[in-house]
C-alpha positions as CSV (number, residue, x, y, z in Angstrom):
1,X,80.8,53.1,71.8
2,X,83.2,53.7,74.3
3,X,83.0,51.8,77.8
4,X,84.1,52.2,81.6
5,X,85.6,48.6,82.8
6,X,85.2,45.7,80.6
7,X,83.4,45.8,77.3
8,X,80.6,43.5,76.4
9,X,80.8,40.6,74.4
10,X,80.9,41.3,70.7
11,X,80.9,37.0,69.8
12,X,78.5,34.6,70.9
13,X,78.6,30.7,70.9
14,X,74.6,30.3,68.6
15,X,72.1,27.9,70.4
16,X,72.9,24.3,69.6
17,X,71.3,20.8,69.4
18,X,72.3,17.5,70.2
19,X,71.4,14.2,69.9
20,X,72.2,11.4,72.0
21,X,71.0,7.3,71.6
22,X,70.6,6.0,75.0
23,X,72.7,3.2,76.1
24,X,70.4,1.4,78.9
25,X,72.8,3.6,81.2
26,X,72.9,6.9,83.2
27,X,76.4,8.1,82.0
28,X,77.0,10.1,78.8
29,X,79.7,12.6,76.6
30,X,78.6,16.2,75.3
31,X,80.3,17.4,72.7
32,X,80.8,20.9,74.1
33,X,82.2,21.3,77.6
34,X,80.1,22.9,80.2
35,X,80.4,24.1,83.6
36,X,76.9,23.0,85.2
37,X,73.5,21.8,84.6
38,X,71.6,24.8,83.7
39,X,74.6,25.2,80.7
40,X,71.9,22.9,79.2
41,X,68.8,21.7,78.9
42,X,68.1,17.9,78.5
43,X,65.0,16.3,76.9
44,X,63.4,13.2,77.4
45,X,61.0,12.2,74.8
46,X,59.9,15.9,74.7
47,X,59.9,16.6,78.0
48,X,62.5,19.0,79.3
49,X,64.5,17.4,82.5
50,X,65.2,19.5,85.9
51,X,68.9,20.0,86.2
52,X,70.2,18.8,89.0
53,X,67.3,16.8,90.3
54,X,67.0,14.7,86.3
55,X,70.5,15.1,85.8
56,X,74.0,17.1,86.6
57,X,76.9,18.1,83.8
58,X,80.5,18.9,84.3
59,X,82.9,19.6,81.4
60,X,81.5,16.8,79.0
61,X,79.8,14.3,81.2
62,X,76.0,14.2,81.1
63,X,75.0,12.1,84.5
64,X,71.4,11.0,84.0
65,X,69.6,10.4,87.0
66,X,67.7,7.7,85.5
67,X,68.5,5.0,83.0
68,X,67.8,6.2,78.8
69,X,67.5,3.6,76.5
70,X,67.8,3.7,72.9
71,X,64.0,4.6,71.9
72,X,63.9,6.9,74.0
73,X,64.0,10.7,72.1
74,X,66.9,12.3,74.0
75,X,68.5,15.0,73.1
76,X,70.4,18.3,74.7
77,X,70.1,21.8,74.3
78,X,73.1,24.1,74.5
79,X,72.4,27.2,76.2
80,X,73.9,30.2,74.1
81,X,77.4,31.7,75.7
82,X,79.6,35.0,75.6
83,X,83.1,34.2,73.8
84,X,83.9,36.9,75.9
85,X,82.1,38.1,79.1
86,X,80.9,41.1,80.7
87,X,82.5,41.6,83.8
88,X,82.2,44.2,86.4
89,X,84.2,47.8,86.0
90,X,87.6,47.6,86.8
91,X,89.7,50.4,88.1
92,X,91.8,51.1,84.6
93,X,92.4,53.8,81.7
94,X,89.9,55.2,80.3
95,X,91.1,55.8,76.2
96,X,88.5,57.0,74.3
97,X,87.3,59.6,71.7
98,X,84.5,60.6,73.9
99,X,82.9,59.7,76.8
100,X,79.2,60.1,77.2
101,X,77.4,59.8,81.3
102,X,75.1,61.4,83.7
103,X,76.8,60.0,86.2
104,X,79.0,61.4,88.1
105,X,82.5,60.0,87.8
106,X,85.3,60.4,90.7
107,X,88.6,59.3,90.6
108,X,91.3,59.0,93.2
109,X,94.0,58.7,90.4
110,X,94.9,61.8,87.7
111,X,92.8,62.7,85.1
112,X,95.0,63.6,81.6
113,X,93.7,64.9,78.8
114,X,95.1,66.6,75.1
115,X,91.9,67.6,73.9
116,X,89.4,70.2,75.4
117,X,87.7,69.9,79.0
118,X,84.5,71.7,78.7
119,X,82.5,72.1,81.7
120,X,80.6,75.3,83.4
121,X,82.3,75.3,86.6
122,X,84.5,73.9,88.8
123,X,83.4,72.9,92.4
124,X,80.1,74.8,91.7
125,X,82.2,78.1,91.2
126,X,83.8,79.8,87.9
127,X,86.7,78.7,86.3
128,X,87.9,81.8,84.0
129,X,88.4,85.3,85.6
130,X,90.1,86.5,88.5
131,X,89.4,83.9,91.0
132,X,91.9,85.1,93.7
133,X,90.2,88.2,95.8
134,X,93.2,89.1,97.7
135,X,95.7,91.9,96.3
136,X,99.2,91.5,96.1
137,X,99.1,87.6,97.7
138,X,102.5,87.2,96.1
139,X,103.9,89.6,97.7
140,X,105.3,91.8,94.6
141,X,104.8,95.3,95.6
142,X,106.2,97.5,98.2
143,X,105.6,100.8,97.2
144,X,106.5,102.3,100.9
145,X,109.8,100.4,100.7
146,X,111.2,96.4,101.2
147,X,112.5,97.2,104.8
148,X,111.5,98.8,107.7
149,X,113.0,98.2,111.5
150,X,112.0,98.8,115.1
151,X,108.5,98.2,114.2
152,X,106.1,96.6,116.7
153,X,105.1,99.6,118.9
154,X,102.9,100.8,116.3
155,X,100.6,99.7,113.5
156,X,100.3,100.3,110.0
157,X,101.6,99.3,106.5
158,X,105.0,99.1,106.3
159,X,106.6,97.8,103.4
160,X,104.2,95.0,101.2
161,X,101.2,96.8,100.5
162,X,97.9,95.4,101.6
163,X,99.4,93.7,104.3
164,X,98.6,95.8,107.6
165,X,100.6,94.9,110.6
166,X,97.9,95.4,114.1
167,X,99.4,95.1,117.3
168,X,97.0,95.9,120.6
169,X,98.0,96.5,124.5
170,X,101.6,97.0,125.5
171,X,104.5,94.7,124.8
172,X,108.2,95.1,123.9
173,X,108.4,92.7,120.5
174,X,110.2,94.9,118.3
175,X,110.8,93.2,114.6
176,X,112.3,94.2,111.4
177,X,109.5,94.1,108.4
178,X,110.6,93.6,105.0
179,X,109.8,92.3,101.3
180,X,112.0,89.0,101.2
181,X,113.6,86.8,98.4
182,X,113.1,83.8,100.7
183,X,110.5,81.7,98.9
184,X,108.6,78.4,98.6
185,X,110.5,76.1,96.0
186,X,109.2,75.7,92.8
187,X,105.8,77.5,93.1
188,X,106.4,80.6,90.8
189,X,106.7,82.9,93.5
190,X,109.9,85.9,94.0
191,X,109.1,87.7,97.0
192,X,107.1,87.4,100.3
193,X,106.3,89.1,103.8
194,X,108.9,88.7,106.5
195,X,108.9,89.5,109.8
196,X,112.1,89.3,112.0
197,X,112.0,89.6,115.7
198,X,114.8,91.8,117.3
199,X,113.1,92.2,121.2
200,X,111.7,89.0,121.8
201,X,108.6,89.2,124.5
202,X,108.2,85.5,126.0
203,X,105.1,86.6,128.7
204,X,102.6,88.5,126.7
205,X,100.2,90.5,128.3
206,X,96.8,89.9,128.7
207,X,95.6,92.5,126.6
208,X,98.2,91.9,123.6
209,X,97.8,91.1,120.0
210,X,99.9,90.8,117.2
211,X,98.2,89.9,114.2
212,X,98.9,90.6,110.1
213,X,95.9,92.0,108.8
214,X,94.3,92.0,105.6
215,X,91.0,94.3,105.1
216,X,88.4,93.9,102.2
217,X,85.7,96.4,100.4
218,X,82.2,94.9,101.0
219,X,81.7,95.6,97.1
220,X,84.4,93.2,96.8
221,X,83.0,90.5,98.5
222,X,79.3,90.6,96.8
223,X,79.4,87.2,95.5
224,X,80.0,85.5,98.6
225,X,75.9,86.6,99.9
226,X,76.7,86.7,103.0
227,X,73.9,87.3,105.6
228,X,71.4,85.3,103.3
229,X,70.5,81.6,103.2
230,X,72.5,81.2,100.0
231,X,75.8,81.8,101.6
232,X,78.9,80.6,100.1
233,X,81.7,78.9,101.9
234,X,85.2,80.6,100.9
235,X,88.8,78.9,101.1
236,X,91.8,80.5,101.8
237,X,95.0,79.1,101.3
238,X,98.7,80.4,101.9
239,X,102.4,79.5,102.4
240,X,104.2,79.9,105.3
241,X,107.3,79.5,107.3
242,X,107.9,79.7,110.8
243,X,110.8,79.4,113.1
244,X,108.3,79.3,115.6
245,X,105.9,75.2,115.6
246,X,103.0,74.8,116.5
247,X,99.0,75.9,116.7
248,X,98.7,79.4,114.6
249,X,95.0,80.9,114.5
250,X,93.5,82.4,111.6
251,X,89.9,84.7,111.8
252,X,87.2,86.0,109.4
253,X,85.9,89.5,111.2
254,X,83.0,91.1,109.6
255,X,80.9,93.5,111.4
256,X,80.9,91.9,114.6
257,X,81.1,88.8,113.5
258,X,83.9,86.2,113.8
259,X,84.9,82.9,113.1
260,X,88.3,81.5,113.5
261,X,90.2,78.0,112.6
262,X,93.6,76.7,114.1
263,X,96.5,75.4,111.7
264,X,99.3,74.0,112.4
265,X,103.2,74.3,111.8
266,X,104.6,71.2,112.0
267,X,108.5,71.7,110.4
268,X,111.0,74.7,112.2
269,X,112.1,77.3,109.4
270,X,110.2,75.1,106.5
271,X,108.4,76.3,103.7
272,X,104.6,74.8,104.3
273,X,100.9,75.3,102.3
274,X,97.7,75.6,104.1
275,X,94.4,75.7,103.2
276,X,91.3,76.5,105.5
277,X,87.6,75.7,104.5
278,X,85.1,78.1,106.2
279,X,81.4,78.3,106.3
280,X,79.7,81.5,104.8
281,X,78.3,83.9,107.4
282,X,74.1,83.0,107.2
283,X,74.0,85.1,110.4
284,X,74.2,88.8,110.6
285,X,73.3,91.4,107.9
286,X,73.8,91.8,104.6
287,X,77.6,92.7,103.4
288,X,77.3,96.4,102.3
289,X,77.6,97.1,99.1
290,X,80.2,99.6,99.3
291,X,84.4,100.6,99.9
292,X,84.7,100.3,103.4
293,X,86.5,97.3,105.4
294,X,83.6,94.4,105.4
295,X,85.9,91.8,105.9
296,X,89.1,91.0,107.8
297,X,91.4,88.2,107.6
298,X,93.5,88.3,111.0
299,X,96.8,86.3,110.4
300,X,97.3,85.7,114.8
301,X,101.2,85.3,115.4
302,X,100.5,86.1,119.2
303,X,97.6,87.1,121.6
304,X,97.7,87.6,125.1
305,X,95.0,85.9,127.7
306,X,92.1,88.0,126.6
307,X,91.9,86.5,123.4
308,X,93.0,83.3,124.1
309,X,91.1,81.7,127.6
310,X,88.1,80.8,126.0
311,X,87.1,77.9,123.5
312,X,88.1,78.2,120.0
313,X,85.1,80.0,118.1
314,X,84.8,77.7,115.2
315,X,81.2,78.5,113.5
316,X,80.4,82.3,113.4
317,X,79.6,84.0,116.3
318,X,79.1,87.6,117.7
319,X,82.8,87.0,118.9
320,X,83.9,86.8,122.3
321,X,87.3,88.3,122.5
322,X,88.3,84.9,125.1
323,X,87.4,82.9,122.3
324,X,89.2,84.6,119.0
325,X,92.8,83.1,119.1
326,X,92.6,79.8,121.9
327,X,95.9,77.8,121.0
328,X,98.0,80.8,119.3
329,X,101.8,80.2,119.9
330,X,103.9,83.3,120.9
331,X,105.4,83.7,116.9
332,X,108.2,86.3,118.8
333,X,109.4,84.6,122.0
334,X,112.6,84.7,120.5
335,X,114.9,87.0,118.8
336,X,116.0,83.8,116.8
337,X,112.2,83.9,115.4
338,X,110.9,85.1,112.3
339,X,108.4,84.1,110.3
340,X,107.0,84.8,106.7
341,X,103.8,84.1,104.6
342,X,103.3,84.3,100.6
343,X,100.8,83.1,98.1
344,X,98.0,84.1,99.8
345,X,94.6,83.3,98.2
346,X,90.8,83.8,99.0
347,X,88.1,81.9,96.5
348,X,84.5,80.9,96.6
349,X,83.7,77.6,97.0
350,X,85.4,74.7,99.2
351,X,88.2,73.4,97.3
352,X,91.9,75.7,96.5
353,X,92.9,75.7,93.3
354,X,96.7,76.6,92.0
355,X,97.5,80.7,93.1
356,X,96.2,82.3,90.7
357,X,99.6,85.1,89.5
358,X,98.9,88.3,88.4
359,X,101.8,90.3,86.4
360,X,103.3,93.0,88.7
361,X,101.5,95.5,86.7
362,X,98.2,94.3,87.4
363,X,98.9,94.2,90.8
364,X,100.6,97.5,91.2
365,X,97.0,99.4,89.9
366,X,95.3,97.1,91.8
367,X,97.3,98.4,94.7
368,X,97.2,101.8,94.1
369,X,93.4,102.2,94.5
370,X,94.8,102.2,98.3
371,X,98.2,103.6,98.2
372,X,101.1,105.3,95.9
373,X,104.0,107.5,96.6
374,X,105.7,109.2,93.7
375,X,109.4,110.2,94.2
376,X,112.4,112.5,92.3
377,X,112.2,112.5,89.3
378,X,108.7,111.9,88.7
379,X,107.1,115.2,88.0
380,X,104.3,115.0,90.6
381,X,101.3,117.3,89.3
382,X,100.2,118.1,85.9
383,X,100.6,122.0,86.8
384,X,100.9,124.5,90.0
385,X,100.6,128.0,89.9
386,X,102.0,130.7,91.9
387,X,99.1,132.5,94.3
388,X,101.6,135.3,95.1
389,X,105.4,135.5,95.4
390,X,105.4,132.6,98.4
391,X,103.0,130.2,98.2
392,X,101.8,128.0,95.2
393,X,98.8,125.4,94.2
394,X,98.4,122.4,92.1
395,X,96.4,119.7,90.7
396,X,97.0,116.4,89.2
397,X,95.0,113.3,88.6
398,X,95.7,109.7,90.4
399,X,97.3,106.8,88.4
400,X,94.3,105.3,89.1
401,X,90.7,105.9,91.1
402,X,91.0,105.6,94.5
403,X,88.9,104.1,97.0
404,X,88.0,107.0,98.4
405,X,89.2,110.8,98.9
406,X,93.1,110.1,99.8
407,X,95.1,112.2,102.2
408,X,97.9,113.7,101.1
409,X,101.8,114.1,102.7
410,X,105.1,115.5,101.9
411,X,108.8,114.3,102.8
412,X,111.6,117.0,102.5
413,X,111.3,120.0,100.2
414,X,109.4,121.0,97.4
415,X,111.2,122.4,93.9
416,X,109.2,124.7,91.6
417,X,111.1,124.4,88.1
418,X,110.3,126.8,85.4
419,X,112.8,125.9,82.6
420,X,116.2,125.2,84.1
421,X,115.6,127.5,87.3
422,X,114.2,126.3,90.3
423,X,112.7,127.5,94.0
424,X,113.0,125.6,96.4
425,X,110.7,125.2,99.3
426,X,110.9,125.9,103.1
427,X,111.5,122.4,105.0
428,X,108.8,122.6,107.0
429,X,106.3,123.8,104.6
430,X,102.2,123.8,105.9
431,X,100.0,122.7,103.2
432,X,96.0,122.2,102.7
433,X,94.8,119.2,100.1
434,X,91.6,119.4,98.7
435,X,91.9,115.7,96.6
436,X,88.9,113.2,96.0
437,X,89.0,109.8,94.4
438,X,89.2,110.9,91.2
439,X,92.3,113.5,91.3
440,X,94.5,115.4,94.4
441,X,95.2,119.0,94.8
442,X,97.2,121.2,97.1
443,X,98.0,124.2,98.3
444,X,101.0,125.4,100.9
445,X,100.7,128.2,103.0
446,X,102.4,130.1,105.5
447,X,105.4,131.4,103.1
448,X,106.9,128.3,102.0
449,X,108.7,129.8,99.0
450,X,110.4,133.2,98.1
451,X,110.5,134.9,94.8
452,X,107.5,132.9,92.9
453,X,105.8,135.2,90.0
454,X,102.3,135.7,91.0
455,X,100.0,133.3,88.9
456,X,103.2,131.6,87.0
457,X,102.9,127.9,86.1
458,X,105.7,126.0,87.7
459,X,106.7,122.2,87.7
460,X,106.8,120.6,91.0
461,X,109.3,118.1,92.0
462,X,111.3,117.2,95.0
463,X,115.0,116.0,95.8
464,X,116.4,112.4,95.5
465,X,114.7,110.3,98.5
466,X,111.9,112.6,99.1
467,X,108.6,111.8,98.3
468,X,104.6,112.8,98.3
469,X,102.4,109.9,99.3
470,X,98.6,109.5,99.0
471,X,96.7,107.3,100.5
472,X,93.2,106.2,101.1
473,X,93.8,102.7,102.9
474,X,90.8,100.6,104.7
């Protein structure tokens, strides 16, 4: 049987008599050594003795209170004894075959193992399956592109995709976005989301905000039973580095619902992993069950007064603006600034386990249910045909379903191959699409071509650096 601390005694010393012929005295020798009186017990003419009040023992002296003489019927009784004791557990190895409790076992120490750990969850959540529910928290793809400049006077997704850049109220912080190589040191990660001031603004204005979005489908977010009793909490964790030290904010938004939790970067331009317990939502309604934005994780780099005066919201609330971002640091004070994040993860329950990486692949599809842009020389649609002599329609399906019907754009010209010739389009081409979730389909207008054959099939491509982009982003 296998044991936690010390094991129990496995030898015992038997029960054992002896006989002793009083002296006329009080003093006698045992012939096993003992540590006190109850060790034994001492008769006098069949009558047992109190120890300590009768008599005492210590190693082999027996100390009679009273006098024994030599007709008296004395004897001692040796009280049975562990060769080895049973002591209490001590903090130690454990090296066993198996181990068998209903108690719960914790250790602050590592817990190794070369055989199997079988257990149904871990922290009361799953262990197997995708436990990450952000997209693209490494980083990996960039469809748009890996750099943009000049940004800050507008919002939108720039180069990583999933990560939507929100700016509110007027401010001149201009900052170059990219896709970096700069990364946390051995944690399996190759790229992450930079941004790089180039027109610092050090007095934000009241109404400002400048905050790194990420935006989540409610049918996503099912298991987390929000706006019930059962809610679950949810821990996100992250890596970030920061020119810029000190108290960054991060907030839940859902509906209008907010909570928000301060962090802090505590080393200049240093690589640093944060994780932020938060309560589940028990307030509010329901998440909806369906593939619009139900939740928002707001990544603060810097607010003005409006959304910073108040006290920091820290339970959820019906979110007082005053109260969203109390303590945010102004991330682009400084043209030396930049700062970038990686590794992002959100999981049920209140502990963060390792990031969970997906293969590019993976995370590509999973990013195209939102976004992809096809360029030269991917053919683009399946087949277009010719209307009349200047105008053409096509159809093609997505690489994958979208989240919802996607609008469609073009950059440059349009080609329409048939063999080895081709027609080019008219720059500035009109167009109609008619796409859903399941495939895209256009039509241009207004004469974009010259010399099609009516009702032809044609190829349609574009020229290098052009592109068609669909997209159907929260």
């Amino acid at each position: 049987m296998s044991t936690l601390g010390q094991k129990p005694a496995t030898q015992h010393v038997s029960t054992e008599k002896q006989s002793i012929t009083g002296n006329g005295g009080t003093s006698y020798t045992l012939q096993q050594s003992v540590s006190q009186a109850s060790d034994i017990e001492v008769f006098v003419n069949n009558t047992r003795q109190e120890p300590t009040v009768a008599y005492t023992a210590n190693n082999t002296t027996l100390t009679m209170t009273g006098a024994v003489n030599a007709s008296d019927n004395f004897y001692v009784i040796f009280q049975g004894k562990a060769i080895q004791t049973a002591g209490l557990p001590v903090d130690a190895a454990i090296t066993a075959s198996t181990v068998t409790t209903s108690q719960t076992i914790t250790s602050t120490g590592n817990i190794t193992t070369s055989g199997t750990v079988n257990t149904p969850s871990i922290n009361g959540g799953q262990i197997g399956g995708r436990r990450n529910i952000i997209i693209n928290g490494a980083m990996q793809v960039a469809q748009r592109g890996t750099s943009e400049t000049g940004k800050g006077a507008d919002a939108g997704y720039f180069t990583v995709d999933r990560m939507y850049y929100f700016e509110n109220g007027t401010t001149d912080v201009r900052f170059t976005q990219s896709q970096s190589t700069d990364v946390p040191t051995g944690e399996g990660f190759a790229k992450s989301l930079k941004f790089d001031c180039t027109t610092a603004d050090a007095s934000l204005a009241s109404d400002n905000q400048l905050t790194l979005k990420y935006r989540i489908e409610g049918q996503d977010i099912q298991q987390l039973k929000w706006g019930t009793s059962s809610a679950e909490k949810i821990t996100l964790s992250f890596y970030i580095k920061s020119t810029k030290t000190g108290t960054f904010i991060v907030e839940l938004s859902r509906e209008s619902r907010k909570i928000s939790q301060a962090y802090t970067v505590s080393s200049s331009d240093t690589w640093e992993k944060k994780t932020l317990t938060f309560d589940g939502d028990t307030g509010g309604s329901v998440v909806t069950n369906d593939s619009s934005n139900r939740l928002e994780i707001n990544y603060y780099m810097g607010v003005g007064t409006n959304y910073s005066s108040g006290t920091l919201d820290t339970a959820w609330t019906g979110g007082t603006n005053a109260n969203r971002a109390v303590g945010q640091v102004n991330a682009f004070d400084n043209t030396s600034n930049n700062i970038l994040f990686t590794g992002i993860q959100l999981e049920v329950g209140e502990q963060a386990t390792p990031f969970e990486h997906r293969s590019f692949g993976e995370e590509l599809r999973l990013c195209q249910r939102y976004y992809y842009r096809r360029t030269y020389p991917s053919a683009y649609l399946n087949y277009a045909i010719a209307y009349g002599t200047t105008d053409i329609q096509g159809k093609a399906f997505h690489p994958v379903q979208m989240r919802a019907s996607p609008t469609l754009s073009f950059d440059g010209v349009l080609k329409a191959s048939q063999g080895n010739a081709e027609i080019n389009s008219s720059s500035g081409f009109s167009f109609t699409s008619d796409s859903t979730n399941d495939s895209l389909g256009f039509y241009t207008s207004g004469g974009a071509f010259t010399g099609l054959t009516q009702y032809r099939g044609y190829m349609i491509s574009q020229d290098n650096n052009d592109y068609m982009e669909v997209k159907s982003e929260l």
